[in-house]
Backbone and ligand atoms as CSV (ligand in chain L), in Angstrom:
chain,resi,resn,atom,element,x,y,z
A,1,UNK,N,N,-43.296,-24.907,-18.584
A,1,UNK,CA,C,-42.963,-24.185,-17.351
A,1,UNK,C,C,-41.457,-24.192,-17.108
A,2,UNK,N,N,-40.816,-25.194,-17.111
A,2,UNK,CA,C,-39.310,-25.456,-16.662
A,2,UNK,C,C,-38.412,-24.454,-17.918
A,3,UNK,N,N,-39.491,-24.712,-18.941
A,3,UNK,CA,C,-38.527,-23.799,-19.666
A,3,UNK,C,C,-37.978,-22.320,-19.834
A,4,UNK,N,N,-39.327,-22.206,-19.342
A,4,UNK,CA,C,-39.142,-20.447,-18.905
A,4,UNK,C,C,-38.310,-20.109,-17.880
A,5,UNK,N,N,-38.774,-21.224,-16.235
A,5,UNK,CA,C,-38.231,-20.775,-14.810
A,5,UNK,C,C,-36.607,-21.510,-15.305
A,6,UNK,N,N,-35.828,-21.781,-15.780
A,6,UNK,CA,C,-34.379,-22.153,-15.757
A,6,UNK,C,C,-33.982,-21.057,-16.532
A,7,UNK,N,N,-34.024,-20.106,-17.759
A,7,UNK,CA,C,-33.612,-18.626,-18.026
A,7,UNK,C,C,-33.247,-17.788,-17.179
A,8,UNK,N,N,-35.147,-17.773,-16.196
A,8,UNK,CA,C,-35.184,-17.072,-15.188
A,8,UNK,C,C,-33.884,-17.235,-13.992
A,9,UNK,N,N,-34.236,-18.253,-13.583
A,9,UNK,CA,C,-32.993,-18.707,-12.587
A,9,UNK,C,C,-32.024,-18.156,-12.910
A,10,UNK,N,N,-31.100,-18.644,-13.999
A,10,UNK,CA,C,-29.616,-18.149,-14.804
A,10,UNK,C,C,-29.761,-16.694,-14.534
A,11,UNK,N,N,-30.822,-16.186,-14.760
A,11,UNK,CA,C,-30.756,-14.476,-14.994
A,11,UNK,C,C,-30.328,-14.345,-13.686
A,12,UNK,N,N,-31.352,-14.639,-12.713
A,12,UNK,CA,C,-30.935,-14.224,-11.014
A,12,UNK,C,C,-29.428,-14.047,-10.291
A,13,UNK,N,N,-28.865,-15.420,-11.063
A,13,UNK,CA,C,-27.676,-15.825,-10.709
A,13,UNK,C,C,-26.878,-15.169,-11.291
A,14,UNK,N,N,-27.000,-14.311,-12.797
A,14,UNK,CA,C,-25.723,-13.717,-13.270
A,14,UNK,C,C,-26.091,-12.302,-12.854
A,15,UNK,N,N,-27.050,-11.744,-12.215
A,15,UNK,CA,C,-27.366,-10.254,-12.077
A,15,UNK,C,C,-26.613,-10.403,-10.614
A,16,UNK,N,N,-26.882,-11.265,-9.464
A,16,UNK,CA,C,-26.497,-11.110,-8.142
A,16,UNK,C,C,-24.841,-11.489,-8.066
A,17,UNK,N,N,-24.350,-12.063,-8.916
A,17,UNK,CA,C,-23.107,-11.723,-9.524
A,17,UNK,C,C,-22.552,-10.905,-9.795
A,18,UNK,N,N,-23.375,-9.972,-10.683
A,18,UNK,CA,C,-22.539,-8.961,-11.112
A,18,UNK,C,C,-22.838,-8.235,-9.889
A,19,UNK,N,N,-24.038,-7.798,-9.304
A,19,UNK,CA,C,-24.237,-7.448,-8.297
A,19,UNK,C,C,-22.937,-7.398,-7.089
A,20,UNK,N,N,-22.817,-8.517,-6.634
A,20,UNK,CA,C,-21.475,-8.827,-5.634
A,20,UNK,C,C,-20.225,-8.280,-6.515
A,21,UNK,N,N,-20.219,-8.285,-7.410
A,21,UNK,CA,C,-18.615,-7.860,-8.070
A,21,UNK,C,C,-18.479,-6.559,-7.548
A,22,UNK,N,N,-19.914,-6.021,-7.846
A,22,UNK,CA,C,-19.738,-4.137,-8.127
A,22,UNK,C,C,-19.754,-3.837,-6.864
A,23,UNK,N,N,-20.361,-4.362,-5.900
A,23,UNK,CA,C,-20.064,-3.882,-4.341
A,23,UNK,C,C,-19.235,-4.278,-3.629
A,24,UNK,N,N,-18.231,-5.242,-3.869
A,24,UNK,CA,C,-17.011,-6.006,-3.839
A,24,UNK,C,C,-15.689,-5.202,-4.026
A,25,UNK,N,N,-16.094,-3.621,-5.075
A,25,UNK,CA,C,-14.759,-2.639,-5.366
A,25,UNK,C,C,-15.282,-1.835,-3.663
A,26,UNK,N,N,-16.511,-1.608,-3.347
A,26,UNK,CA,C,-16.122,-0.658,-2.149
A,26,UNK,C,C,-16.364,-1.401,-1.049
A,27,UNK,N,N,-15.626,-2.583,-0.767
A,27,UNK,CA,C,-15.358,-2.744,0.815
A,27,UNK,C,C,-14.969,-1.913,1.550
A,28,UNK,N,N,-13.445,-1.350,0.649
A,28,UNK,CA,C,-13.038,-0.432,1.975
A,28,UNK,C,C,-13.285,0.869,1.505
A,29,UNK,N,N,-14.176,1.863,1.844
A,29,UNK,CA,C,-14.537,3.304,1.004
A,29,UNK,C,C,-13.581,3.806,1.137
A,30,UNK,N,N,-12.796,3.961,2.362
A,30,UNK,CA,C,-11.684,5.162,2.298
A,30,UNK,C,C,-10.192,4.602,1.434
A,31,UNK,N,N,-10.084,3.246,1.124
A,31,UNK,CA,C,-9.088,3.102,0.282
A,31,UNK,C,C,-10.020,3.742,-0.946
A,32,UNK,N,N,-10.936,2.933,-1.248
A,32,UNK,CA,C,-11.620,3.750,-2.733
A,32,UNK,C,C,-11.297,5.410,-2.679
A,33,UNK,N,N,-11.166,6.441,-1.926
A,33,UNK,CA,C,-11.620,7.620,-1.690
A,33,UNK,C,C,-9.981,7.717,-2.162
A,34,UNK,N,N,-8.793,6.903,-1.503
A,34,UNK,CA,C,-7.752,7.179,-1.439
A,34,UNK,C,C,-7.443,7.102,-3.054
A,35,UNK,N,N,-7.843,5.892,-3.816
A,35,UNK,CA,C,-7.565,5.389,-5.152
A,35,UNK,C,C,-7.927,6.772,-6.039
A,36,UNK,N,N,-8.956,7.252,-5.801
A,36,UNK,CA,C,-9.393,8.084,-7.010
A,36,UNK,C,C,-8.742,9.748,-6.513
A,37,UNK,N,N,-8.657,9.827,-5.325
A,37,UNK,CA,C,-8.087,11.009,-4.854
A,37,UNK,C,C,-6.201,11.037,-5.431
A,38,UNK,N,N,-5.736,9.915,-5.117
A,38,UNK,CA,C,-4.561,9.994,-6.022
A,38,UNK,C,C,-4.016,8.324,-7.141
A,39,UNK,N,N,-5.190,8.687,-8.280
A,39,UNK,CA,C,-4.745,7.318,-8.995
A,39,UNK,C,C,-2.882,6.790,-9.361
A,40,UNK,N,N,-2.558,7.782,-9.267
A,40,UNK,CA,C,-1.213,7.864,-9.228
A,40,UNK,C,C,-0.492,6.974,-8.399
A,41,UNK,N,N,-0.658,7.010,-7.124
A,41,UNK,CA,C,-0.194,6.168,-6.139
A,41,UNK,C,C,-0.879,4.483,-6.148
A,42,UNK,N,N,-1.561,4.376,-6.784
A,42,UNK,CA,C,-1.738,2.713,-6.943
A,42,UNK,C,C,-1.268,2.493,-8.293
A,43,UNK,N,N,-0.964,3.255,-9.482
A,43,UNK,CA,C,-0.022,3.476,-10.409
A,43,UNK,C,C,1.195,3.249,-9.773
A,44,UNK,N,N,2.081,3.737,-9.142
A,44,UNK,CA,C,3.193,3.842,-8.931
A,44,UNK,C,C,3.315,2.477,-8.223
A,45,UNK,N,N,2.795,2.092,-7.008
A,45,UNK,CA,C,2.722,0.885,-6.323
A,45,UNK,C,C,3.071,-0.390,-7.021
A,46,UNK,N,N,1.792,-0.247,-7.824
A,46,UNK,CA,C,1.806,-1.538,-8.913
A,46,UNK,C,C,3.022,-1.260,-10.170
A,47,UNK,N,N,3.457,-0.587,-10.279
A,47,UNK,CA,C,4.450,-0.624,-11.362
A,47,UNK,C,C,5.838,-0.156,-11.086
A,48,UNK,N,N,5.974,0.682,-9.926
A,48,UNK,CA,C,7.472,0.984,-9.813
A,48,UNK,C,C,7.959,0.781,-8.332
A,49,UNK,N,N,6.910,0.355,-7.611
A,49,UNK,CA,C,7.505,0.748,-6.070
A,49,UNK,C,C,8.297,-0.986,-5.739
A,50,UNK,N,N,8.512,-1.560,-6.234
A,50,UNK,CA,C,9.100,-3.091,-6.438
A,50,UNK,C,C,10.580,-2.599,-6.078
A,51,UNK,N,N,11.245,-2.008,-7.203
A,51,UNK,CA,C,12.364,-1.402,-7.064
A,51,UNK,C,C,12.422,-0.420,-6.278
A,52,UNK,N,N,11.681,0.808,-6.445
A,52,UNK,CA,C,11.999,2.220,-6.063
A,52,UNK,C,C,11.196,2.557,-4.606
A,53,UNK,N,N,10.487,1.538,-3.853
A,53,UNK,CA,C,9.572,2.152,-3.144
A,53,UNK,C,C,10.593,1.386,-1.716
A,54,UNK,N,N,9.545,1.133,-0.510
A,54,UNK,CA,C,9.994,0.379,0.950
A,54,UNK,C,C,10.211,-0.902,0.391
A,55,UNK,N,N,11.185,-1.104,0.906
A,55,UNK,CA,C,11.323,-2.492,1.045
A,55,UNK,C,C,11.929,-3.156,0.170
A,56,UNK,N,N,12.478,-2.045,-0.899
A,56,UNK,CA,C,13.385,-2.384,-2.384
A,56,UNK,C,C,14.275,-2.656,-1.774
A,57,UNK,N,N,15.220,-3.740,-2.396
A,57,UNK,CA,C,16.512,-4.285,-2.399
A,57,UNK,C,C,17.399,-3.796,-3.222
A,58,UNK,N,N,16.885,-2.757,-4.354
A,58,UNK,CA,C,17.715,-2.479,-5.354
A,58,UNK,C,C,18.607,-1.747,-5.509
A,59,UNK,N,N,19.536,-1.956,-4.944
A,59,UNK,CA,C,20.726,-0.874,-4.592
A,59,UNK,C,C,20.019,0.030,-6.212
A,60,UNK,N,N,20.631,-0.404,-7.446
A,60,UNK,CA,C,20.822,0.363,-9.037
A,60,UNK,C,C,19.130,2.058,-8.712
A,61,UNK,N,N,18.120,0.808,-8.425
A,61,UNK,CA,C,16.769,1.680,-8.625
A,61,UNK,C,C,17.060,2.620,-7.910
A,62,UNK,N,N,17.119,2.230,-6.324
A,62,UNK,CA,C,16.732,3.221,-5.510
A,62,UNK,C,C,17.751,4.091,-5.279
A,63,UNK,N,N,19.386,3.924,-6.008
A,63,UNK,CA,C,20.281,5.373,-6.168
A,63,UNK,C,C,19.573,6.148,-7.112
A,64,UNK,N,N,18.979,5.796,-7.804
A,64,UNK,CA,C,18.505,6.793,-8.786
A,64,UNK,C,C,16.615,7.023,-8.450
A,65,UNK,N,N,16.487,6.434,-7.855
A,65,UNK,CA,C,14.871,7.097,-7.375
A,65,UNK,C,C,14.692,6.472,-6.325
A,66,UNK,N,N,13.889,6.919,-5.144
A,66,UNK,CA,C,13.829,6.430,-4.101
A,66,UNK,C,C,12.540,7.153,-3.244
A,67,UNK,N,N,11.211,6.425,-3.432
A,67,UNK,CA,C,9.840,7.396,-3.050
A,67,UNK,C,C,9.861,7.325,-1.779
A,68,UNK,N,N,10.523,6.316,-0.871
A,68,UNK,CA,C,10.752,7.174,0.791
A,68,UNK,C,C,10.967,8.166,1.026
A,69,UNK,N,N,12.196,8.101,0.191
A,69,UNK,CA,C,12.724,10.261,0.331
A,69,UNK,C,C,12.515,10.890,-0.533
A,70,UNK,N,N,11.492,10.854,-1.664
A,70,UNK,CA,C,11.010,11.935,-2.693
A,70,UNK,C,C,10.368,12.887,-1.990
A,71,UNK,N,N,10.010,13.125,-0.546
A,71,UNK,CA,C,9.148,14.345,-0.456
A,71,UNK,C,C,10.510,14.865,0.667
A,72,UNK,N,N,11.357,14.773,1.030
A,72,UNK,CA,C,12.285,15.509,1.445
A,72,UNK,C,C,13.126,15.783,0.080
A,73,UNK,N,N,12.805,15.669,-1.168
A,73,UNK,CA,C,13.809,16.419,-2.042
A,73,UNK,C,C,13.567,17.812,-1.745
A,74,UNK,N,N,14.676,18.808,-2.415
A,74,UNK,CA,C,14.263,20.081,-2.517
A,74,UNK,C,C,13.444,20.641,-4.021
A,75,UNK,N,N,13.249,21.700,-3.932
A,75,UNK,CA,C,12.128,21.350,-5.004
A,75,UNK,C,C,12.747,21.198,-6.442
A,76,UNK,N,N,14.216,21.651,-6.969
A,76,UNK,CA,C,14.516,22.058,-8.213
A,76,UNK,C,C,14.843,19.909,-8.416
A,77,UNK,N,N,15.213,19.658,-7.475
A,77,UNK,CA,C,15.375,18.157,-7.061
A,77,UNK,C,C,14.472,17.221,-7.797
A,78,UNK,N,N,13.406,17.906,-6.927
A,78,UNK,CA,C,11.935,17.241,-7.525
A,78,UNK,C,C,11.247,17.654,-8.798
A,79,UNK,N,N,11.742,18.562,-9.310
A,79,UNK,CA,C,11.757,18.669,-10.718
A,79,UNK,C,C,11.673,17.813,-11.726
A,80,UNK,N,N,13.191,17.752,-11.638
A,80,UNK,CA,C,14.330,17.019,-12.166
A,80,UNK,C,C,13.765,15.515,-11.975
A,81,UNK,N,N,13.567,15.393,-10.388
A,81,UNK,CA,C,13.399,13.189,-10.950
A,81,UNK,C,C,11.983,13.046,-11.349
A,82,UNK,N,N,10.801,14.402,-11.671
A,82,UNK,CA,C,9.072,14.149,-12.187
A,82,UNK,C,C,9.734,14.035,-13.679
A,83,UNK,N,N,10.670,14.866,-14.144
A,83,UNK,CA,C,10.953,15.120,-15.116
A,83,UNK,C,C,11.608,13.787,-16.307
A,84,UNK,N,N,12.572,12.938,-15.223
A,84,UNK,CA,C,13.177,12.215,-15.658
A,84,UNK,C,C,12.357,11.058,-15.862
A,85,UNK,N,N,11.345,10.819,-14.617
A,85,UNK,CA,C,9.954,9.519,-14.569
A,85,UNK,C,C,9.515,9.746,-15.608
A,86,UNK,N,N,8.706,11.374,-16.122
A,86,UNK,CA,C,7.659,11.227,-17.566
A,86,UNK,C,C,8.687,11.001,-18.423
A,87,UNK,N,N,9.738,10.833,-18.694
A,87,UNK,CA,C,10.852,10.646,-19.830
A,87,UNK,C,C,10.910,8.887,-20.028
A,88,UNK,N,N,11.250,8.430,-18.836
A,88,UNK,CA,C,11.808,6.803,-18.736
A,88,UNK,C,C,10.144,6.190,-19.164
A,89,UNK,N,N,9.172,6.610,-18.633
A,89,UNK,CA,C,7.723,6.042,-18.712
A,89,UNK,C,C,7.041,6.238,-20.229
A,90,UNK,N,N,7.612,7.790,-20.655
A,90,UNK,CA,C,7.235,7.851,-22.263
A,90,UNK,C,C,8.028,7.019,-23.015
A,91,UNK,N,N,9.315,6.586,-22.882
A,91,UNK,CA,C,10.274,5.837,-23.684
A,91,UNK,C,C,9.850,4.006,-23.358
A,92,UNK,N,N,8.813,4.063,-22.355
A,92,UNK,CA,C,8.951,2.578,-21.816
A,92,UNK,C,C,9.766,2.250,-21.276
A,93,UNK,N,N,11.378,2.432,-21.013
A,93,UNK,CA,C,12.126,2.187,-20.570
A,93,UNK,C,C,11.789,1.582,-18.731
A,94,UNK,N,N,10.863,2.187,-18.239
A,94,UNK,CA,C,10.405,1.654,-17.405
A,94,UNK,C,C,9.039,1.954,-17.283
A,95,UNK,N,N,8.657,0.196,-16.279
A,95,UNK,CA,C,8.818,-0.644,-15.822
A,95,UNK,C,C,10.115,-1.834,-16.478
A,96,UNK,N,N,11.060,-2.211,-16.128
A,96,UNK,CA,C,12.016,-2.858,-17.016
A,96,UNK,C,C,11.431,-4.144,-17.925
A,97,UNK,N,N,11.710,-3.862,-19.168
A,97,UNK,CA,C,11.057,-5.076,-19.805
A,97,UNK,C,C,10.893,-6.554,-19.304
A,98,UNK,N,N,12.493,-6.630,-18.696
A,98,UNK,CA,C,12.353,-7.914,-18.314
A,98,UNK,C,C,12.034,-8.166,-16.927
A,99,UNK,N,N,11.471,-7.134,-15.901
A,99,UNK,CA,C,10.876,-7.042,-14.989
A,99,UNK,C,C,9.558,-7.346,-15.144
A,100,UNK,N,N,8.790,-6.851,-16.489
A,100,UNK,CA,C,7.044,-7.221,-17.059
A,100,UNK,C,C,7.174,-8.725,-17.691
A,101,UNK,N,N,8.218,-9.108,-18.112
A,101,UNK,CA,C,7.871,-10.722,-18.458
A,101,UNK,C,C,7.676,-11.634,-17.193
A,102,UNK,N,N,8.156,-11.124,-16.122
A,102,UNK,CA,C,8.035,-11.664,-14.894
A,102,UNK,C,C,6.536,-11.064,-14.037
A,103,UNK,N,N,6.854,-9.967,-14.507
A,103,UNK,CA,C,5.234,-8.860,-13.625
A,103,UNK,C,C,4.530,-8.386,-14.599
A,104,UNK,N,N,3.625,-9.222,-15.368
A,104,UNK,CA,C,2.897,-8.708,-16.882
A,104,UNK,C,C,1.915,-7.439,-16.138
A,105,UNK,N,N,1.677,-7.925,-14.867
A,105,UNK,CA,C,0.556,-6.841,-14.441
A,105,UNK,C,C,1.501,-5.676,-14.532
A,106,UNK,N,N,2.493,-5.189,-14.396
A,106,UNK,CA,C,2.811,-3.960,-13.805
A,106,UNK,C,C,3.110,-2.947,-15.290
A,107,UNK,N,N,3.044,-3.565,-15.813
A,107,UNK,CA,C,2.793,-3.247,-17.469
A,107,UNK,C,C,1.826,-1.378,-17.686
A,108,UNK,N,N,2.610,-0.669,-18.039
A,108,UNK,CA,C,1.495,0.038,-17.992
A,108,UNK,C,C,0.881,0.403,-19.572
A,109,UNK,N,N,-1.221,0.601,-19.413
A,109,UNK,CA,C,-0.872,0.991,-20.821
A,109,UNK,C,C,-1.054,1.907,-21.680
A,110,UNK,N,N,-1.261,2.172,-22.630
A,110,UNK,CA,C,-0.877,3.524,-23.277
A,110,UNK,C,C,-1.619,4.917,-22.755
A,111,UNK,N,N,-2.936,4.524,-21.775
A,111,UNK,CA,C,-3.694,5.602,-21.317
A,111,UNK,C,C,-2.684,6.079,-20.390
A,112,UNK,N,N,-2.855,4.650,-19.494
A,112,UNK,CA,C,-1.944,5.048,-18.150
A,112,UNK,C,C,-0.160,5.463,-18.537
A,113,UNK,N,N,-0.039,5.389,-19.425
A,113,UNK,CA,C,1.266,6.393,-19.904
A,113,UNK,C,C,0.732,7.592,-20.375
A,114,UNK,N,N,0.168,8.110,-20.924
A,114,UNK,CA,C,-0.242,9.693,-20.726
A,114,UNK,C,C,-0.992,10.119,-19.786
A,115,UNK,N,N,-1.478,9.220,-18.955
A,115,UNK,CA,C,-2.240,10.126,-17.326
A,115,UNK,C,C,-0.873,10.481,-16.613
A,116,UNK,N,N,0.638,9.671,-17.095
A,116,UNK,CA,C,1.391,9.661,-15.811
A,116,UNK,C,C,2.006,10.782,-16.103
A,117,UNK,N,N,2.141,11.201,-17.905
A,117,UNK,CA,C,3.304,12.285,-18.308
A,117,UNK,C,C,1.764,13.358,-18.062
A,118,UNK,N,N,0.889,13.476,-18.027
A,118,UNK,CA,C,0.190,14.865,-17.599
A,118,UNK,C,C,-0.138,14.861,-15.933
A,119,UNK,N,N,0.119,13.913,-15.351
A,119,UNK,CA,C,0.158,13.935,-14.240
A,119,UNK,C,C,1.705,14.484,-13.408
A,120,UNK,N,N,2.431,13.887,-14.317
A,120,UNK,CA,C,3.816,14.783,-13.867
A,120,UNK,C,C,4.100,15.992,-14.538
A,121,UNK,N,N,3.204,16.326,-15.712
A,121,UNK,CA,C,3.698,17.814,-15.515
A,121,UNK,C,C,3.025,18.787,-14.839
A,122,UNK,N,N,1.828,17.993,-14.378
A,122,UNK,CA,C,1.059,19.098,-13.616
A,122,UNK,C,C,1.685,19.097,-12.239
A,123,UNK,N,N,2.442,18.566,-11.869
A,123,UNK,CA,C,3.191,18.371,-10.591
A,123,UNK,C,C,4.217,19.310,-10.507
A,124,UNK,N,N,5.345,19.414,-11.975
A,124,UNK,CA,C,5.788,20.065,-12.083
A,124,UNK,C,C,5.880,21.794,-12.117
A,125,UNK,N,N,4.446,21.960,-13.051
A,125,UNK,CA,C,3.816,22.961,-12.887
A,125,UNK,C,C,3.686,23.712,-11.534
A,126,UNK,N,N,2.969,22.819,-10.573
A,126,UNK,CA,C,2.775,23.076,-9.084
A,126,UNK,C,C,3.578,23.535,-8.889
A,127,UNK,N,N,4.878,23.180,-9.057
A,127,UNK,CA,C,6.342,22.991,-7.992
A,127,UNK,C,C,6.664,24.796,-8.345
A,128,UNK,N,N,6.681,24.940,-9.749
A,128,UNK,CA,C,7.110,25.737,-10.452
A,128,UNK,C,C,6.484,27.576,-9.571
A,129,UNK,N,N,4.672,26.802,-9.485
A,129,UNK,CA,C,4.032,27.914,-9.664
A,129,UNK,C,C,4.225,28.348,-8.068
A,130,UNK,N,N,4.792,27.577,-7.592
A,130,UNK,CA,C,4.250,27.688,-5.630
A,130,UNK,C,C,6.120,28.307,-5.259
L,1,HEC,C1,C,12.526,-4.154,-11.792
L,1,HEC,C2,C,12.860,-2.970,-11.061
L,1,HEC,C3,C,12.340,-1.630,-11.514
L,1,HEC,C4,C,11.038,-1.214,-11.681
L,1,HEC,C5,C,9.775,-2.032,-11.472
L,1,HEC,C6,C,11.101,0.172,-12.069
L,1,HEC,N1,N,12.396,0.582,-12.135
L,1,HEC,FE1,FE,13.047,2.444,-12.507
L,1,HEC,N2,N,15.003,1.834,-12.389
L,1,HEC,C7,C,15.403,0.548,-12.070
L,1,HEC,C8,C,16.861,0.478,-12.084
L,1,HEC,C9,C,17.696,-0.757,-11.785
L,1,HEC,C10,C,17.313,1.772,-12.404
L,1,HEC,C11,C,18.751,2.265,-12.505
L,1,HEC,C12,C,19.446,1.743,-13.714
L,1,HEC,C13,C,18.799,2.196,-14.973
L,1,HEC,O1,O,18.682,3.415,-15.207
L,1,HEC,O2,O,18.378,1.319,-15.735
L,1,HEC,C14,C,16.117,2.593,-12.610
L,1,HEC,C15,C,16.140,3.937,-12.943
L,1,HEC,C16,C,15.025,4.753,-12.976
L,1,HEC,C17,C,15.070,6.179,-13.184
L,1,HEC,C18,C,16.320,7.020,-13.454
L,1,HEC,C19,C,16.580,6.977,-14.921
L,1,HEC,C20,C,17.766,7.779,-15.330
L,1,HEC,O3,O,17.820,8.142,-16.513
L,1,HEC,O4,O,18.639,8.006,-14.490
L,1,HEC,C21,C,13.798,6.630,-13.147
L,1,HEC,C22,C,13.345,8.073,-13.286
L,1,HEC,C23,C,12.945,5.472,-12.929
L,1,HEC,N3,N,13.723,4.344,-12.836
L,1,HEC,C24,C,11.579,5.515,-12.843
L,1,HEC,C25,C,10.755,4.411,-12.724
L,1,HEC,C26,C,9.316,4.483,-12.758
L,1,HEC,C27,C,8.512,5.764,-12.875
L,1,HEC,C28,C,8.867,3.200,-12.624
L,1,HEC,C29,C,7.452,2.735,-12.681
L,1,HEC,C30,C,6.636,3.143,-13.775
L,1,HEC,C31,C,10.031,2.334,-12.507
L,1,HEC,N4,N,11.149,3.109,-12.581
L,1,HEC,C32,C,9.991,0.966,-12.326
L,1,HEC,C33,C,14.570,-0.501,-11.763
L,1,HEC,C34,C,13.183,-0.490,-11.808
């Protein structure tokens, strides 16, 4: 008997586990709604907004990119810095290397480097077509 009901048990315990994990991603639905509506922006968060986003200190980053005021660029503006991001992000050049030995998470990887260069040219595209 014990030998069967202790499997059993284990099973219970690793299903209501996984169970809690998987309902554990939608606590909050409307962040979920937000995540998949623009994966981009928890992309960017986690990997560039350190330097370039609120609350950067980085004088160097944020003369050269700065996502507070990316939506007051004008558009040939905003071109130009989607243009320059899929460039620095295809080269790796950023996230700074020695910024990922410190932030391994912010690492991006090879998928999430081609969602970001077809994600910025479809941006570009937009800009272009509107
Ligand atoms: C550790 C801080 C840091 C992080 C994180 C970071 N950057 Fe940068 N970034 C800089 C600094 C400093 C500069 C300006 C000096 C330079 O070009 O290296 C810069 C410059 C840039 C430039 C201008 C490059 C050019 O040729 O003028 C772009 C575009 C850019 N970053 C995009 C990004 C993107 C996109 C991410 C996220 C995937 C990111 N950065 C993450 C620090 C950072």
């Amino acid at each position: 008997m014990n030998k069967l009901v202790f499997p059993l048990f284990a099973l219970v315990i690793i299903a209501s586990g996984i169970f809690t994990l998987n309902s554990s991603f939608k606590v909050n639905p409307d962040q979920d709604e937000k995540a998949v509506q623009n994966p981009m922006q928890t992309l960017l968060k986690n990997s560039c907004y350190d330097c370039h986003g609120a609350g950067s200190k980085n004088e160097d980053a944020l003369e050269s990119l700065n996502f507070e005021t990316y939506n007051d660029l004008g558009k040939v503006k905003k071109i130009t810095t989607l243009k320059e991001m899929a460039e620095v992000v295809e080269k790796r050049d950023m996230p700074p290397k020695k910024y990922l030995s410190k932030k391994p998470h912010a690492e991006l990887t090879d998928e999430q480097v081609k969602a970001f260069i077809i994600w910025a040219n479809t941006e570009i595209k937009t800009l272009i077509d509107n």
